[in-house]
PyMOL commands that place a pseudoatom at each C-alpha (Angstrom):
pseudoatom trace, name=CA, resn=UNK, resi=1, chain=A, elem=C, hetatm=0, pos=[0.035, -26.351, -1.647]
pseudoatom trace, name=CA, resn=UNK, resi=2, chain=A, elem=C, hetatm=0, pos=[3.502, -26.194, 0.183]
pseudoatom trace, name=CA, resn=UNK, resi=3, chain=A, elem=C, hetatm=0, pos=[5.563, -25.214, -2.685]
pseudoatom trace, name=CA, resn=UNK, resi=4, chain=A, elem=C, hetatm=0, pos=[7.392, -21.991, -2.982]
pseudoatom trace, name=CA, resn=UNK, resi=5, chain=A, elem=C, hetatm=0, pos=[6.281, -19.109, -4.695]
pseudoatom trace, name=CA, resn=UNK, resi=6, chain=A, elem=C, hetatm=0, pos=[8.796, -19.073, -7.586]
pseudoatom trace, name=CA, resn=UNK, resi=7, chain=A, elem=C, hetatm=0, pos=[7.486, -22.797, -8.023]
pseudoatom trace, name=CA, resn=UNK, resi=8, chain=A, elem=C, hetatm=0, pos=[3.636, -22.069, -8.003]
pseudoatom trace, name=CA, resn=UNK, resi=9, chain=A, elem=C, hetatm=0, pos=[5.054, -18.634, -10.513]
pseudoatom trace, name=CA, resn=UNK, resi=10, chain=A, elem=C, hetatm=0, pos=[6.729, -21.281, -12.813]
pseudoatom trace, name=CA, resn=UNK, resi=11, chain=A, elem=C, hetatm=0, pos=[3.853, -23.390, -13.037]
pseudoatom trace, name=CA, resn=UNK, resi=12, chain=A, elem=C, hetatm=0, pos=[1.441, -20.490, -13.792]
pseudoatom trace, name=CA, resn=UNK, resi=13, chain=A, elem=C, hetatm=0, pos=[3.800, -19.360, -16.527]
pseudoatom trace, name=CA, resn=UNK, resi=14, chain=A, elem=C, hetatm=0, pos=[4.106, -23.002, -17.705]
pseudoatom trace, name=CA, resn=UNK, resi=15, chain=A, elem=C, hetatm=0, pos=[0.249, -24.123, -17.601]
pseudoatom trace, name=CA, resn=UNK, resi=16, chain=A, elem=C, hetatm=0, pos=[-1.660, -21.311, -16.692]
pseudoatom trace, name=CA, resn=UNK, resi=17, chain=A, elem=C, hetatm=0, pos=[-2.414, -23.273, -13.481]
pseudoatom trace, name=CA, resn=UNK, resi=18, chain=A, elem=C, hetatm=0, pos=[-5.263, -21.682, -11.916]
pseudoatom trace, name=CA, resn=UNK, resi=19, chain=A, elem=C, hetatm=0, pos=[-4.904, -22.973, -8.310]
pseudoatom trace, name=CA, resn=UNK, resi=20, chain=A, elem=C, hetatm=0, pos=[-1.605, -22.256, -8.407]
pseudoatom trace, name=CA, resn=UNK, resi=21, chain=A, elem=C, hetatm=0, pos=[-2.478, -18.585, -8.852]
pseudoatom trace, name=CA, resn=UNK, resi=22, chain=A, elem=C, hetatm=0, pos=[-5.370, -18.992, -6.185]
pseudoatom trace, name=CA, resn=UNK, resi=23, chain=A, elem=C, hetatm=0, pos=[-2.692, -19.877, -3.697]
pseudoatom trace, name=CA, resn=UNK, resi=24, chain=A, elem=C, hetatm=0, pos=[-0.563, -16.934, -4.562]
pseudoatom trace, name=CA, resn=UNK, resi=25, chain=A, elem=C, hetatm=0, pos=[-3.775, -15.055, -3.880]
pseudoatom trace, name=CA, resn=UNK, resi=26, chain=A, elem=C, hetatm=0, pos=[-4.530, -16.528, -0.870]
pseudoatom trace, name=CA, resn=UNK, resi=27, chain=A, elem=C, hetatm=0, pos=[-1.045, -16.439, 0.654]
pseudoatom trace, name=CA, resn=UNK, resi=28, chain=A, elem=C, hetatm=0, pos=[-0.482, -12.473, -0.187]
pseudoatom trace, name=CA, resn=UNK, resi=29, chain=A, elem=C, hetatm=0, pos=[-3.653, -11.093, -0.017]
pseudoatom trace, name=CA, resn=UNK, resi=30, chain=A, elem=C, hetatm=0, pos=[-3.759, -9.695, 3.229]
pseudoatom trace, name=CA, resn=UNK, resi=31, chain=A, elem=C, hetatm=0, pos=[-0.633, -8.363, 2.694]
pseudoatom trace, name=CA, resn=UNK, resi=32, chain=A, elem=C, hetatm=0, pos=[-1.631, -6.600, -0.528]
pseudoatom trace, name=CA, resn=UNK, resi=33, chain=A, elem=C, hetatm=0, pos=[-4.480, -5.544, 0.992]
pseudoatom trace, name=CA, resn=UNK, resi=34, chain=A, elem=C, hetatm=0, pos=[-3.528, -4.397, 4.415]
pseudoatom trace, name=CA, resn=UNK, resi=35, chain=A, elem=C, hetatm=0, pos=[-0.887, -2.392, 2.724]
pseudoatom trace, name=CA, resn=UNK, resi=36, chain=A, elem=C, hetatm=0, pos=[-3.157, -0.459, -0.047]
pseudoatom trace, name=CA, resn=UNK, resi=37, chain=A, elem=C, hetatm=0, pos=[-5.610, -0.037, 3.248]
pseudoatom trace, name=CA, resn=UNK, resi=38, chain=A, elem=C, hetatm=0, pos=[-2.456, 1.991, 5.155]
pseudoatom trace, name=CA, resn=UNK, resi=39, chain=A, elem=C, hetatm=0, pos=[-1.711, 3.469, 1.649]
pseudoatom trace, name=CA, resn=UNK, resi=40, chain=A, elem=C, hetatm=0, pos=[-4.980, 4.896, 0.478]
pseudoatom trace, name=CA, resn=UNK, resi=41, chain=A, elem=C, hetatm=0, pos=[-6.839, 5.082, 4.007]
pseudoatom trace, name=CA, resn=UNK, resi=42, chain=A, elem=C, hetatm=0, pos=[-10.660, 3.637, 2.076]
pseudoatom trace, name=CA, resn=UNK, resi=43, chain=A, elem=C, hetatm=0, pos=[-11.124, -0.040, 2.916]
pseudoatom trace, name=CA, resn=UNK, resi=44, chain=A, elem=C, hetatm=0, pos=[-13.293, 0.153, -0.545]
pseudoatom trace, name=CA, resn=UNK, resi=45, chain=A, elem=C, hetatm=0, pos=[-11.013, 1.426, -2.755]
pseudoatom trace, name=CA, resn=UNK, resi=46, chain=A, elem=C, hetatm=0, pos=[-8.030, -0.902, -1.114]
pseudoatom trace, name=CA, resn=UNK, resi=47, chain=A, elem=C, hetatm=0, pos=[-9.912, -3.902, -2.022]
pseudoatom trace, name=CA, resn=UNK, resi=48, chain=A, elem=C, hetatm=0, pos=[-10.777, -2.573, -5.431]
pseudoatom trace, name=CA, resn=UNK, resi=49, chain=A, elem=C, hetatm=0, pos=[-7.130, -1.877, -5.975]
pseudoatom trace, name=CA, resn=UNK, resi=50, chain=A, elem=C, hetatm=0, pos=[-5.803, -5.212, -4.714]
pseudoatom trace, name=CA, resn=UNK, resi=51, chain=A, elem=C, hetatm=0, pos=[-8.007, -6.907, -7.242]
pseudoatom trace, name=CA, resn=UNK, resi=52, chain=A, elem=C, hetatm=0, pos=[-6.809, -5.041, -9.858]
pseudoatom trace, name=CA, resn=UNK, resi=53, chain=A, elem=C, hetatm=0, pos=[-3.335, -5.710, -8.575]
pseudoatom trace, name=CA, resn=UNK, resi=54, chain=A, elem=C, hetatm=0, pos=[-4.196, -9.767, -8.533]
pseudoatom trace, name=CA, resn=UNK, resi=55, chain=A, elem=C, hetatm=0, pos=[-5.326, -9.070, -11.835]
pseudoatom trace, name=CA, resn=UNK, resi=56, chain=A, elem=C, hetatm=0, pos=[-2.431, -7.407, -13.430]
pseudoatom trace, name=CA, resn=UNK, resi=57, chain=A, elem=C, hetatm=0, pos=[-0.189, -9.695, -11.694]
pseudoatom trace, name=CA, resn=UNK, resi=58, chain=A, elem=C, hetatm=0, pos=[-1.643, -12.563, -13.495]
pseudoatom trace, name=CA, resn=UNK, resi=59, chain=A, elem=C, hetatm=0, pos=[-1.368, -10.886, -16.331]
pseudoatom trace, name=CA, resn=UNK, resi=60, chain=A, elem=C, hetatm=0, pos=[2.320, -9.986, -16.117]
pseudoatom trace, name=CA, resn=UNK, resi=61, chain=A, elem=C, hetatm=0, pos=[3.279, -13.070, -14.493]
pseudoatom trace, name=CA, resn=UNK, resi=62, chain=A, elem=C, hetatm=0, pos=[5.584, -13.939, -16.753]
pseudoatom trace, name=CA, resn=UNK, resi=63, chain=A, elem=C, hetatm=0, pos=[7.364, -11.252, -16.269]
pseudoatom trace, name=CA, resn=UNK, resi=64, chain=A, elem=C, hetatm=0, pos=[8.774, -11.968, -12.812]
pseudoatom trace, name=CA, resn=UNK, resi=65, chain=A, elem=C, hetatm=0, pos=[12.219, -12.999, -13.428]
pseudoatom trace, name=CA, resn=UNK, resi=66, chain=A, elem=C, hetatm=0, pos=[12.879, -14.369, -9.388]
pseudoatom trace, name=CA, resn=UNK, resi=67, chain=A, elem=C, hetatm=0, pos=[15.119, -11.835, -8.811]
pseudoatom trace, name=CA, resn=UNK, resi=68, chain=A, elem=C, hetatm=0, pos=[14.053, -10.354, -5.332]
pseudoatom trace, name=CA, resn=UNK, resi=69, chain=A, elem=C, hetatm=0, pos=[10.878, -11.546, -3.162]
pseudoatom trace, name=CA, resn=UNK, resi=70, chain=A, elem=C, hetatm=0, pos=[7.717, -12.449, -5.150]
pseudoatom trace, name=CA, resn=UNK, resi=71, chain=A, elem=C, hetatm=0, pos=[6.014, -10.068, -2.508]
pseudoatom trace, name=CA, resn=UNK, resi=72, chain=A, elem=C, hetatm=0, pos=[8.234, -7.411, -3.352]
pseudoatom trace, name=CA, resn=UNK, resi=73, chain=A, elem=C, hetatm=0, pos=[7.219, -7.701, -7.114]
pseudoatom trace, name=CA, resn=UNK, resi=74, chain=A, elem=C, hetatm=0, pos=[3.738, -8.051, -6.068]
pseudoatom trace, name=CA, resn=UNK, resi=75, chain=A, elem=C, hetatm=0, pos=[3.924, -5.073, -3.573]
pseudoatom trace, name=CA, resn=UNK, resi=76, chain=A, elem=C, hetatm=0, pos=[5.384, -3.110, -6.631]
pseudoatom trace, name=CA, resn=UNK, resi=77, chain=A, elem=C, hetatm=0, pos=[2.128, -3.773, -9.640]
pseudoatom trace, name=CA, resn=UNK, resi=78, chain=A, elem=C, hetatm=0, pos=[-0.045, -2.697, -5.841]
pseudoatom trace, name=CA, resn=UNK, resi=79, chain=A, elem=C, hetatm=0, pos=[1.542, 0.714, -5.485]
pseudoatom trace, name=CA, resn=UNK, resi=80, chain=A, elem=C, hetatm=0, pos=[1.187, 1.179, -9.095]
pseudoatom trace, name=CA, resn=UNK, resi=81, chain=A, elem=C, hetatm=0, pos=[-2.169, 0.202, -8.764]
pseudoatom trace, name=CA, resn=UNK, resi=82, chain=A, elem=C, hetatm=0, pos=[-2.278, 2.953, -5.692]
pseudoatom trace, name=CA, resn=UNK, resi=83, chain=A, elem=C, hetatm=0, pos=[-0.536, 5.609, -8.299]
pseudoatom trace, name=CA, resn=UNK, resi=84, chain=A, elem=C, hetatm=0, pos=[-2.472, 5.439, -11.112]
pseudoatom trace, name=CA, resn=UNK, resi=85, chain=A, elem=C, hetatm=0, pos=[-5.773, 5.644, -8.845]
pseudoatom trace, name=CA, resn=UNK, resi=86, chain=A, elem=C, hetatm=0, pos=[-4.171, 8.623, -7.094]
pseudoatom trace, name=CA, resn=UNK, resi=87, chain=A, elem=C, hetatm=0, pos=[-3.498, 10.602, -10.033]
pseudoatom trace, name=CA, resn=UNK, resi=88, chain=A, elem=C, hetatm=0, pos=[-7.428, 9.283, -11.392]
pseudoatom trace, name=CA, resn=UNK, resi=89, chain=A, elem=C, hetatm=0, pos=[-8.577, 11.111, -7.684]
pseudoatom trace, name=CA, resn=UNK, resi=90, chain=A, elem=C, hetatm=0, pos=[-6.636, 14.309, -8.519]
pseudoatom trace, name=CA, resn=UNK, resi=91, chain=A, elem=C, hetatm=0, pos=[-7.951, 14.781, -11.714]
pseudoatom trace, name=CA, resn=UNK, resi=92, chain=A, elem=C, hetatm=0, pos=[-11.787, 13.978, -11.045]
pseudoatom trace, name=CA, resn=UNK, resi=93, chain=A, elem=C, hetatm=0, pos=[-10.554, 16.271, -7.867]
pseudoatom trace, name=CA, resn=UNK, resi=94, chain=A, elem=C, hetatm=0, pos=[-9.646, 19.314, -10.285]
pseudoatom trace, name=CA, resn=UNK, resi=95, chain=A, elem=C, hetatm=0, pos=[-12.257, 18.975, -12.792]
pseudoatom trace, name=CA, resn=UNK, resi=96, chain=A, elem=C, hetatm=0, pos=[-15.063, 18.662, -9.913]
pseudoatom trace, name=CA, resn=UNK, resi=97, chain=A, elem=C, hetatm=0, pos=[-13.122, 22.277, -7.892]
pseudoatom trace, name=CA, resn=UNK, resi=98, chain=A, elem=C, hetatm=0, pos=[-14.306, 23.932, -11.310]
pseudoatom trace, name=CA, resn=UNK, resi=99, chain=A, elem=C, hetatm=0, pos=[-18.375, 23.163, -11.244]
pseudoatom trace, name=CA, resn=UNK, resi=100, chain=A, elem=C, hetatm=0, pos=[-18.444, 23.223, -7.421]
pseudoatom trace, name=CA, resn=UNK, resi=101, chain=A, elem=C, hetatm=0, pos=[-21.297, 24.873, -6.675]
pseudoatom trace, name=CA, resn=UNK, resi=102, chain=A, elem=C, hetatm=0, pos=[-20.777, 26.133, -2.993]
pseudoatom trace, name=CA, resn=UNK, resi=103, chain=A, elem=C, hetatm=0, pos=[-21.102, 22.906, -1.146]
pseudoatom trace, name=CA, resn=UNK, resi=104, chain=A, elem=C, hetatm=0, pos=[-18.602, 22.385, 1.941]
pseudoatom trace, name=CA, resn=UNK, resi=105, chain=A, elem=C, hetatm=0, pos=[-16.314, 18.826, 0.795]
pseudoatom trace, name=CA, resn=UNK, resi=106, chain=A, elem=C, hetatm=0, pos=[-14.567, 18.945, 4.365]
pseudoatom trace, name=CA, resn=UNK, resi=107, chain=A, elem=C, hetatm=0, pos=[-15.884, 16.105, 6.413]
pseudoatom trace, name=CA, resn=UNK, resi=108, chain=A, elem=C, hetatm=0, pos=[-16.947, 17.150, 10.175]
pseudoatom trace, name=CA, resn=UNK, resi=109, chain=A, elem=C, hetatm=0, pos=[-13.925, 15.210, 12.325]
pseudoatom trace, name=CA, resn=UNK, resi=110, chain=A, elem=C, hetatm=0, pos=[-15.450, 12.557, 14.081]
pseudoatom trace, name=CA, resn=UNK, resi=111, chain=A, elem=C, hetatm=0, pos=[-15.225, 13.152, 18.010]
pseudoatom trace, name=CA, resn=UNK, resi=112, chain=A, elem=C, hetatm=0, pos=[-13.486, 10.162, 19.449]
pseudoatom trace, name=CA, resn=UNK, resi=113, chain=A, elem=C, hetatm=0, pos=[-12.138, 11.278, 22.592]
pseudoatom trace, name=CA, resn=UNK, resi=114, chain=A, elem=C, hetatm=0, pos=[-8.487, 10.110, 23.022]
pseudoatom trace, name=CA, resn=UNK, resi=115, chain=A, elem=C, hetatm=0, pos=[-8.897, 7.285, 20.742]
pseudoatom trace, name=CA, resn=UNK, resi=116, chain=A, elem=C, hetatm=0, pos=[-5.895, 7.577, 18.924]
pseudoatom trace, name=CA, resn=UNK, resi=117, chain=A, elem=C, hetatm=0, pos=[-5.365, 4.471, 15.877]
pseudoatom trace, name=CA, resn=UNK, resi=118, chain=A, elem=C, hetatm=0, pos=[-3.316, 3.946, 13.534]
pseudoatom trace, name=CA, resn=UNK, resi=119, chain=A, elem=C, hetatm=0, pos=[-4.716, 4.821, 10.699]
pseudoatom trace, name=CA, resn=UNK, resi=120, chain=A, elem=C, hetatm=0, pos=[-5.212, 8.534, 11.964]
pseudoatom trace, name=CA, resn=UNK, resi=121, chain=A, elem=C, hetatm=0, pos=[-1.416, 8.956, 12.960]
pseudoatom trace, name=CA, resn=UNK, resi=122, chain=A, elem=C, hetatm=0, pos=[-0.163, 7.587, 9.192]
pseudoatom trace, name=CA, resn=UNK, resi=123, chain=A, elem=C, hetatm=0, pos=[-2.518, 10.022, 7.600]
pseudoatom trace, name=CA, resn=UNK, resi=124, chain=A, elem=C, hetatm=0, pos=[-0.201, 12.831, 9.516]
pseudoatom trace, name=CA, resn=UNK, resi=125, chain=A, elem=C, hetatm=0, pos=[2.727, 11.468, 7.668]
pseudoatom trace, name=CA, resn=UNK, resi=126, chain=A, elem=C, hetatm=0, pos=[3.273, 12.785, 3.729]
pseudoatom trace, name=CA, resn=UNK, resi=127, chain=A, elem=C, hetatm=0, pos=[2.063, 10.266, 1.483]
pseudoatom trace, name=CA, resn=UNK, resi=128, chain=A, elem=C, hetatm=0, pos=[6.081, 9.202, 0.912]
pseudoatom trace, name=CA, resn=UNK, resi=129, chain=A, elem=C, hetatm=0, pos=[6.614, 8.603, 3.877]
pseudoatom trace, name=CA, resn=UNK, resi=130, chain=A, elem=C, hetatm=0, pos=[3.219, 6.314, 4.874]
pseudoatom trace, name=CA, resn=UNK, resi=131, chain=A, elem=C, hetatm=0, pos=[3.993, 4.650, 1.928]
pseudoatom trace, name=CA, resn=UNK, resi=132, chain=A, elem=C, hetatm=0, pos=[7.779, 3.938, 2.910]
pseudoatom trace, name=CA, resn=UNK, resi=133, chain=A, elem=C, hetatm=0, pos=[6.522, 3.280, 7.001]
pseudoatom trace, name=CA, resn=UNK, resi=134, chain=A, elem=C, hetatm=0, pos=[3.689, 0.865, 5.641]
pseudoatom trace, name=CA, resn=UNK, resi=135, chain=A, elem=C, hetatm=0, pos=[5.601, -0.949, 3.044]
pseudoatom trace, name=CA, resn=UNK, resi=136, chain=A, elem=C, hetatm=0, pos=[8.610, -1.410, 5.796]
pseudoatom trace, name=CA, resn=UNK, resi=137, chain=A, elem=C, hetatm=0, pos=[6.902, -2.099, 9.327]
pseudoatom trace, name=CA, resn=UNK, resi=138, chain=A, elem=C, hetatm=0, pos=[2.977, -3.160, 7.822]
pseudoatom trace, name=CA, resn=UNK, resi=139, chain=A, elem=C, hetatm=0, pos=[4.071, -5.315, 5.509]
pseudoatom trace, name=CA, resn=UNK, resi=140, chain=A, elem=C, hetatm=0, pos=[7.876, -6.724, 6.416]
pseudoatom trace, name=CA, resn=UNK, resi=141, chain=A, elem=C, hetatm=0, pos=[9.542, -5.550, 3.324]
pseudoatom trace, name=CA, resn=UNK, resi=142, chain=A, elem=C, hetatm=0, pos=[12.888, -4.486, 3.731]
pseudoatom trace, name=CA, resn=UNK, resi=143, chain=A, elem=C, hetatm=0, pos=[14.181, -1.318, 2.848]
pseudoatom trace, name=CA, resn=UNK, resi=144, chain=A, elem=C, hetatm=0, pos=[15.438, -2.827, -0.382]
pseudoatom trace, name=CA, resn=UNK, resi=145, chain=A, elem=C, hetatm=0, pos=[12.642, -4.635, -1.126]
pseudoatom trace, name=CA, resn=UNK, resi=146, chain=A, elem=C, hetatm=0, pos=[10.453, -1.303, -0.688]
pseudoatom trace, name=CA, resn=UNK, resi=147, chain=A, elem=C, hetatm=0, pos=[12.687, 0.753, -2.745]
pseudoatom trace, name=CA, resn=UNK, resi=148, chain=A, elem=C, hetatm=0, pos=[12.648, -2.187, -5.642]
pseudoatom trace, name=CA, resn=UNK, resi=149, chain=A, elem=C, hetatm=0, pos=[8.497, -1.831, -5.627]
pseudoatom trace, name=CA, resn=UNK, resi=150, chain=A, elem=C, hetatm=0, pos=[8.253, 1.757, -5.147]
pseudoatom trace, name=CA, resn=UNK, resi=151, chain=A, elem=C, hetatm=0, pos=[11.160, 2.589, -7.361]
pseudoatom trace, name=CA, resn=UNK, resi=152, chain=A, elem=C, hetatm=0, pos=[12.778, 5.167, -5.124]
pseudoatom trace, name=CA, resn=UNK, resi=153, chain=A, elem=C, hetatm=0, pos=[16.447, 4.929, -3.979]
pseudoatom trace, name=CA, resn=UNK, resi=154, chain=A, elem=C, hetatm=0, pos=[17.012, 2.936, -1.284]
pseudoatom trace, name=CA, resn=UNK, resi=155, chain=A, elem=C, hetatm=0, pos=[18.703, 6.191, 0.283]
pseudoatom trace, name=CA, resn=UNK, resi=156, chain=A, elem=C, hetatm=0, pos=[15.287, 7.896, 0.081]
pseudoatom trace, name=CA, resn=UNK, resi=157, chain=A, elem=C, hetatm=0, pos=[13.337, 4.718, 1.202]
pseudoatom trace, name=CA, resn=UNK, resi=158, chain=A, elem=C, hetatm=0, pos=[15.497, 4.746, 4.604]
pseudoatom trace, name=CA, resn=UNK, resi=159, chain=A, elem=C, hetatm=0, pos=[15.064, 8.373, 4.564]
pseudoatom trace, name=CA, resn=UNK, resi=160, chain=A, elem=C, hetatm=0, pos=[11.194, 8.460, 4.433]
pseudoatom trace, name=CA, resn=UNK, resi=161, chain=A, elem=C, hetatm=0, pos=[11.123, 5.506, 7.344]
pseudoatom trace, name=CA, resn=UNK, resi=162, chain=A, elem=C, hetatm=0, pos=[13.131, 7.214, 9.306]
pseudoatom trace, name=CA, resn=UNK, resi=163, chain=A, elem=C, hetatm=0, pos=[11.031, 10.527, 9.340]
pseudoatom trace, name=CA, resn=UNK, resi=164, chain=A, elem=C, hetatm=0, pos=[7.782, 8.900, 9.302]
pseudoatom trace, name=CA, resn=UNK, resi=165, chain=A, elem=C, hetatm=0, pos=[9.014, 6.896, 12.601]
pseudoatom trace, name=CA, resn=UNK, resi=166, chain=A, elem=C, hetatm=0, pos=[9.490, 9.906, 14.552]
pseudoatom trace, name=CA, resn=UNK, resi=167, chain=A, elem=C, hetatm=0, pos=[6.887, 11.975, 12.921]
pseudoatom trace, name=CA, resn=UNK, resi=168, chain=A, elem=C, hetatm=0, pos=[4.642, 8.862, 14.222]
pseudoatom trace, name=CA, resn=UNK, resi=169, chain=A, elem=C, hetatm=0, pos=[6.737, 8.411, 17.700]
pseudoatom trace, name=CA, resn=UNK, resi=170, chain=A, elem=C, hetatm=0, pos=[6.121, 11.910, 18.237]
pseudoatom trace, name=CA, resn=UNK, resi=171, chain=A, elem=C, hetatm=0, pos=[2.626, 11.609, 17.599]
pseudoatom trace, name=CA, resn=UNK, resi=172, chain=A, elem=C, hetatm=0, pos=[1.857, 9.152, 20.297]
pseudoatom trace, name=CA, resn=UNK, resi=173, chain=A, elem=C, hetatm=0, pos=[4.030, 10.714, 22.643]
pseudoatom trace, name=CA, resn=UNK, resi=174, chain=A, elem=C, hetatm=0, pos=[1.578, 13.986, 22.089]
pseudoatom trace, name=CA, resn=UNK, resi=175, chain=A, elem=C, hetatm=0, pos=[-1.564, 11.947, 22.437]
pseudoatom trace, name=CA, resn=UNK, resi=176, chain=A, elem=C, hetatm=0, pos=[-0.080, 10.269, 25.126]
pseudoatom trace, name=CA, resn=UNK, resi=177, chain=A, elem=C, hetatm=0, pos=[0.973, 13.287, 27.358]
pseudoatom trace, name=CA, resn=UNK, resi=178, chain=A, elem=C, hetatm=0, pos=[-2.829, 14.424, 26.410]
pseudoatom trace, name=CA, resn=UNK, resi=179, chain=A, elem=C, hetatm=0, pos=[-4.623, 11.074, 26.858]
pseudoatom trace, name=CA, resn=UNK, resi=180, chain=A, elem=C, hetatm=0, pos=[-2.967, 11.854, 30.705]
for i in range(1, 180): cmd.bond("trace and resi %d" % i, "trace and resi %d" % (i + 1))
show_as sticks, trace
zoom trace
């Protein structure tokens, strides 16, 4: 299907058109994905989380009025996905500290010599600011668009870009000078 996505949104409202929906999917899942990947740094958990994105989008479907990008309103039901399993982590997290019985939760780092990737520079960043880089450079939304699906000011979106770029520039530059 060539048709727009407020089109193929109209005609899932209108029918419940399945393949319609399929080639919503298909044309943002990578997208979703990739960004819940940069977000929540477990391939596993991005996945589940994009599925229960797809899921809740088709859900709420009719409540995308075409105002903005439908990837912007799909980015936005992903980080909420990403929120609510956050704050689900922090609270298994708390009630697991309390019946710890000694055992050491750090992970040994992996030695990779002067590998340096991606993924390993975002997780420097505070989780704002990944979320603001990844949204913005990963995925293509503009600052706008990332401040409509994360619901922070568009001040604070550019803010939060703008930090994590240099935090990240200036991470390179260190493993660079090293790597040398």
């Amino acid at each position: 299907m060539k048709a727009p996505d407020e089109e193929l949104v109209a005609l899932v409202v209108a029918t419940k058109n399945a393949a319609a929906f399929g080639e919503l999917v298909r044309r943002h899942q990578g997208l979703v994905r990739a960004m819940l990947q940069r977000m929540c740094r477990n391939h596993a958990l991005a996945d589940d989380l994009a599925q229960d994105a797809f899921i809740r989008a088709y859900e709420k479907i009719g409540t995308f009025t075409g105002k903005g990008a439908f990837k912007s309103w799909l980015c936005s039901i992903a980080y909420t996905e990403f929120l609510m399993a956050a704050r689900k982590r922090r609270s298994t997290e708390r009630a697991m500290e309390k019946f710890k019985t000694g055992l050491d939760d750090s992970e040994a780092p992996r030695d990779m010599g002067n590998v340096v990737d991606l993924d390993r520079a975002l997780a420097t960043l505070k989780e704002e600011e990944r979320i603001a880089v990844v949204m913005c450079y990963s995925c293509g939304l503009s600052h706008s668009e990332a401040a409509e699906a994360t619901g922070m000011p568009l001040g604070t979106v550019k803010s939060h870009v703008n930090r994590g770029r240099a935090k990240l520039q200036a991470y390179f530059q260190e493993a660079e000078e090293m790597a040398s």
